[in-house]
N, C-alpha and C positions, 0 to 999 in steps of 0.2 A: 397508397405509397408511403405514407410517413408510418403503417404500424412495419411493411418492408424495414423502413430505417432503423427501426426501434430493436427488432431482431438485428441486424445486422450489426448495430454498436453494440448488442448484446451480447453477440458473438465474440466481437474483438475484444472487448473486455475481459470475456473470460477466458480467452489467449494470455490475457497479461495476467489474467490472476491464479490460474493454473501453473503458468510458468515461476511464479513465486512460491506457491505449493508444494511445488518439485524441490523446491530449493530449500525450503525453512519451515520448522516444526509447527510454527502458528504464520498465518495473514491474517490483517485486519481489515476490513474493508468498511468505511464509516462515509459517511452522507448523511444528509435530510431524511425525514420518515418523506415516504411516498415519494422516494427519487430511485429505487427500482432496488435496492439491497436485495431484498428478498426473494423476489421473482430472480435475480442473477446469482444468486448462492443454489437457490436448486437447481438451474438451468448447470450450473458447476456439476452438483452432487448428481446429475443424471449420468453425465459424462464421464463420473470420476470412476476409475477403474475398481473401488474397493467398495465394499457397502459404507453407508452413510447414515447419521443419526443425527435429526435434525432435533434439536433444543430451542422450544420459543418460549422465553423469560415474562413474557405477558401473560402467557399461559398458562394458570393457576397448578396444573400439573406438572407441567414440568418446573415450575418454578419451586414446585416441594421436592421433586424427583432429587434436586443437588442440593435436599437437605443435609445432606453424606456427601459431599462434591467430591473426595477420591476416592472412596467406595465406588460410587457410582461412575463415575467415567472410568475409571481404572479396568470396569467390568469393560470397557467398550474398547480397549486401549487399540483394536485393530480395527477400528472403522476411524473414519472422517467424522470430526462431530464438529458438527456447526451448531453454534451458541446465538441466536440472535436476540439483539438487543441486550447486548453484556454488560453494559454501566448501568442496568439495574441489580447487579451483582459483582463488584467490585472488589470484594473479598477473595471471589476466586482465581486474581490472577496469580497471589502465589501458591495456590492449590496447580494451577495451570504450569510454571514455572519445573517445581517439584516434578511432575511426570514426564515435562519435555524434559530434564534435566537425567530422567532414569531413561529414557528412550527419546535420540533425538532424531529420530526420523523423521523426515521433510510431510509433510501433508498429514498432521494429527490433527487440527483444530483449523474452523474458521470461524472467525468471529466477526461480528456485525453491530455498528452502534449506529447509536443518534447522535452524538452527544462527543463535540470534540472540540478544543484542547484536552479538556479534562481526561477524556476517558484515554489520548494519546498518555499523558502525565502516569495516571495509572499502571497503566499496562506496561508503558517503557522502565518503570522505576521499578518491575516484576519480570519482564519477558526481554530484556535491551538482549540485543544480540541473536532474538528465538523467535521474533514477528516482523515480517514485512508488514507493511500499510500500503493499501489503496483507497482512491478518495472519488466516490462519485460523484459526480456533478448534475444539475440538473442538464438538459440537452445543449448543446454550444453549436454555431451557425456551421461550424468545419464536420459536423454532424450529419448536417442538411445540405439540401442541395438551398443556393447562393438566392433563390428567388421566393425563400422560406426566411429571410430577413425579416419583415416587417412583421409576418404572423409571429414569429418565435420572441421579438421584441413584444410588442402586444401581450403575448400571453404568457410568456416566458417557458421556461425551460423546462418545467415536470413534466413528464410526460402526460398522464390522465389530462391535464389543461391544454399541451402542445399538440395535442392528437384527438383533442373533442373534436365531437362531428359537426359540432354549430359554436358560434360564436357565444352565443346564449348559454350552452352545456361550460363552456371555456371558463366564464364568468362564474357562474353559479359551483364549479367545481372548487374555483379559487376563493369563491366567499367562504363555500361548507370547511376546505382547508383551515382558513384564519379558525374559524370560532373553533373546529375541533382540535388545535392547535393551543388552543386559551383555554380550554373547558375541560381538556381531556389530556392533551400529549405531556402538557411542563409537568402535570401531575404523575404520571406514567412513567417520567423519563427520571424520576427521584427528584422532582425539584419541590420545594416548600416555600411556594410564594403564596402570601397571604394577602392578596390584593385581588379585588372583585375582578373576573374576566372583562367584564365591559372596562373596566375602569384599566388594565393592561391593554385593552384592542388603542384606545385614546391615546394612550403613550405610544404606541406600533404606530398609529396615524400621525403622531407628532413628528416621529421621526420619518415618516415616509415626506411631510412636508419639508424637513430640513434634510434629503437626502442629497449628499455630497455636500455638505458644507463641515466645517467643525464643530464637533462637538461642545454645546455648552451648557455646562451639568445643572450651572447656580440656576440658570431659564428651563428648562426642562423639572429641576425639581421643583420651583417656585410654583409654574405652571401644574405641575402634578400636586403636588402639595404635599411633597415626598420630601425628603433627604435628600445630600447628593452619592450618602452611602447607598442609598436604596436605590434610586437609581443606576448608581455605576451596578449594581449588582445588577440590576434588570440588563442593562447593555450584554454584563458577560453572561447573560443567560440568550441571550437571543443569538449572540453572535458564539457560544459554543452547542447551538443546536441548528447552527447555520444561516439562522433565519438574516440577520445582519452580516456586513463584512465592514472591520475598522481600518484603516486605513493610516497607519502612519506619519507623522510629517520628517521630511528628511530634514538632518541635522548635520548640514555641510559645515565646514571648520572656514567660515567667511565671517567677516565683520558687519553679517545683518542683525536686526531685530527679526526673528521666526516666530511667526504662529505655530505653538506650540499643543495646539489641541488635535487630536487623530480628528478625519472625516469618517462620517459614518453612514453608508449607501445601505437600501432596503438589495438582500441577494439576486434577489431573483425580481426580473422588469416583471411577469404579471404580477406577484404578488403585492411591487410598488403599486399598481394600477389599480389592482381589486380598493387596498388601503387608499386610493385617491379618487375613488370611483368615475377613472378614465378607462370606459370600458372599452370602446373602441377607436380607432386611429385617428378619425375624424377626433374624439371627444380629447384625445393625447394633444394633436396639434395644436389645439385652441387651448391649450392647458398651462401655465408657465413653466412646469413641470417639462415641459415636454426636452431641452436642453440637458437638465442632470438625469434623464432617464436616460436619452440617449448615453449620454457619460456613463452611467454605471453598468448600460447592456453590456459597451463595449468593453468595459475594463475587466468586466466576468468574461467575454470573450479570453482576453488575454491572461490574466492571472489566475484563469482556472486551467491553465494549459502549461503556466510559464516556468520553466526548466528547474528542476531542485536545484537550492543554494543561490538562484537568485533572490533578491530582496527587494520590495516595491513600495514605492514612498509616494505624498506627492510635496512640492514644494512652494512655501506663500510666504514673504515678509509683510510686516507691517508696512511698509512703502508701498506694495500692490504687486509687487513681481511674483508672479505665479506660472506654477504649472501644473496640469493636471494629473500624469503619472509620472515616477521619474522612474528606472527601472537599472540594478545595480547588482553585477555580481559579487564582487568585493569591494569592503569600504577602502576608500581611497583613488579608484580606477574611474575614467571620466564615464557621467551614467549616459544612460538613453532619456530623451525625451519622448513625451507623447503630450498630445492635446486631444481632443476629441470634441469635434465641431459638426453640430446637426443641418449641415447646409451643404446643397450644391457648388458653393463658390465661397468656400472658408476662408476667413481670415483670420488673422492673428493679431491682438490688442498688446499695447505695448506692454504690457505687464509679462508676455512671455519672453519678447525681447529682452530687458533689464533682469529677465531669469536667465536666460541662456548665456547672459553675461559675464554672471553671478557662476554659474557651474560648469562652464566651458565642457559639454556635453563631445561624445565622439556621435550622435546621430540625434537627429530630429522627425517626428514624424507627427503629422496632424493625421487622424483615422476619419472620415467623413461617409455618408451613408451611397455618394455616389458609383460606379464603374469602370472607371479611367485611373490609372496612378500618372503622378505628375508632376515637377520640381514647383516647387512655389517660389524659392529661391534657392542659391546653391547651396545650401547649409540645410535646407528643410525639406520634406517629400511628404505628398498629400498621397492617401492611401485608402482605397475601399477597405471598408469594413472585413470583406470578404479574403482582401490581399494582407493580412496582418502579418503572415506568415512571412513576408518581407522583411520583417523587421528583424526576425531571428536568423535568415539568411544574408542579411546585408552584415550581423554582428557574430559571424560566425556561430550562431545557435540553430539548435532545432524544437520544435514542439513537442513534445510527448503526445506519444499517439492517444486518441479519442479514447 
């Protein structure tokens, strides 16, 4: 059933990426290595009406082929030519530029990275106006059918992990993952960190322990026995290769003291798991972990879905008023709250209270692992996991489709 799934979101996707094709000279489509680019760019080029030239940058030959980059594509100007893994070649995006600039015909070029803000920064400061983006994500629960929760929690969202045949295969995919991740991908993907992999995995482990708390650079680099220049470089290397997601703190115009440090969640729940070796749901429960995992599944539920031009923070003074997401289309406008609570019969500590105070919210929603939606009081609505999509129809939004 779930490789059915896998085709079928693979299909819609390429509705959405195709329909951007039609329209604009280049699309970008960027993700995780192993969250399915590949496999869904040829699944495109089978479909695609014109012949097709796939270019893979890892690939010692092709990666000399565009030793001449407008010689050489210029030869191909009337196929599709897909580029992957293009932020190991950065250079040619105003090569790229130059020929969508002499022929701007919708569907020349697709291009595929690892590797984003950066490779976004690039390409927009060479192609703005000539590349849609699309972002894959690893699998999300509105994917699955609703009783594929806990598995997709547990192992998270890759597919190869999401769709192993055993628990055991789940695990051991998501270990081989990390180490070829530290040993092989940062090195592939242009990065020059000169820090032993084992001694990188400790730091990934550090961070999976402090997941969703704030970051703090001075204990992380002490403990490493790094810099906190070296460090903060390490963060923006994991979180523009997707592997982390940093999280904001909102910055309301009130007369509190704010924690001013972003929270920093491991992406994806299995690979928090593998790094905390809670292999299975049993080994999660009993874990203290098991509270900000729940927190960060859900929150990749939602902000890997959540509508362009919204902006997502979360909110903590020094006094203790906290919230866990706050979710804002424009500054100034009252936001959404959210909390997210690992329990059948959640409640709320007063630190959400003296926040909702603080930011006189137009809705409130606690997200909880149960099956029933339900008022907790009249200000606030307790919400399945699976029901999130409430939240954008009670605030006049919609999700973007899977």
């Amino acid at each position: 059933m779930l490789y059915n799934l896998q085709e079928m979101i693979k299909r819609l996707l390429q509705d959405q990426i195709v329909q951007s094709m039609q329209r604009f000279p280049a699309v970008g489509l960027i993700g995780a290595r192993q969250v399915g680019k590949t496999t869904l760019a040829k699944m495109i080029a089978e479909r695609w009406p014109k012949e097709t030239l796939y270019i893979d940058l890892e690939r010692p030959s092709d990666y000399a082929a565009l030793s001449e980059p407008e010689r050489f594509l210029s030869r191909h100007s009337q196929e599709l030519i897909i580029i992957d893994e293009i932020q190991l070649r950065s250079e040619l995006f105003p090569v790229l530029r130059s020929l969508i600039d002499m022929d701007r015909r919708p569907g020349r070029f697709l291009l595929l990275g690892s590797s984003s803000p950066d490779l976004v920064r690039q390409s927009g400061e060479s192609l703005a106006g000539r590349i849609a983006y699309h972002q894959l994500s690893p699998f999300l629960l509105s994917e699955l059918s609703p009783d594929k929760m806990d598995l997709l929690w547990i192992r998270g969202g890759f597919p190869p992990s999401t769709i192993a045949e055993s628990e055991d295969a789940s695990i051991q995919w998501r270990q081989d993952f990390i180490m070829t991740y530290l040993q092989r991908d940062l090195s592939v993907l242009g990065y020059d960190i000169r820090i032993p992999a084992l001694t990188l995995r400790r730091f990934w482990q550090m961070l999976a322990h402090a997941h969703g708390q704030p970051a703090n650079l001075s204990q992380l680099a002490t403990n490493m026995e790094l810099s906190r220049q070296s460090v903060r470089r390490l963060l923006d290397v994991l979180q523009e290769t997707f592997m982390i997601r940093r999280l904001e703190p909102f910055h309301a115009n009130i007369k509190k003291r704010l924690v001013k440090a972003p929270k920093i969640y491991i992406a994806d729940s299995g690979i928090l798991h593998a790094l905390l070796g809670t292999n299975t749901f049993d080994d999660l429960m009993r874990h203290m972990a098991a509270g900000p995992s729940w927190e960060g599944f859900c929150m990749a539920q939602i902000l890997n879905q959540i509508p362009r031009g919204w902006d997502a923070f979360f909110y903590r003074t020094q006094a203790g008023a906290e919230v866990d997401l706050i979710l804002q289309q424009q500054p100034g406008q009252p936001p959404i709250l959210v909390e997210f609570k690992h329990s059948q019969s959640p409640k709320l500590a007063a630190g959400f209270w003296s926040a909702r105070q603080d930011l006189q919210p137009k809705a409130c929603y606690v997200v909880y692992p149960g099956a029933i939606a339900y008022p907790l009081t009249k200000s606030v609505e307790v919400l399945p996991l699976t029901q999130i999509s409430t939240i954008w129809k009670h605030t006049a939004l919609t999700f973007k489709n899977p």
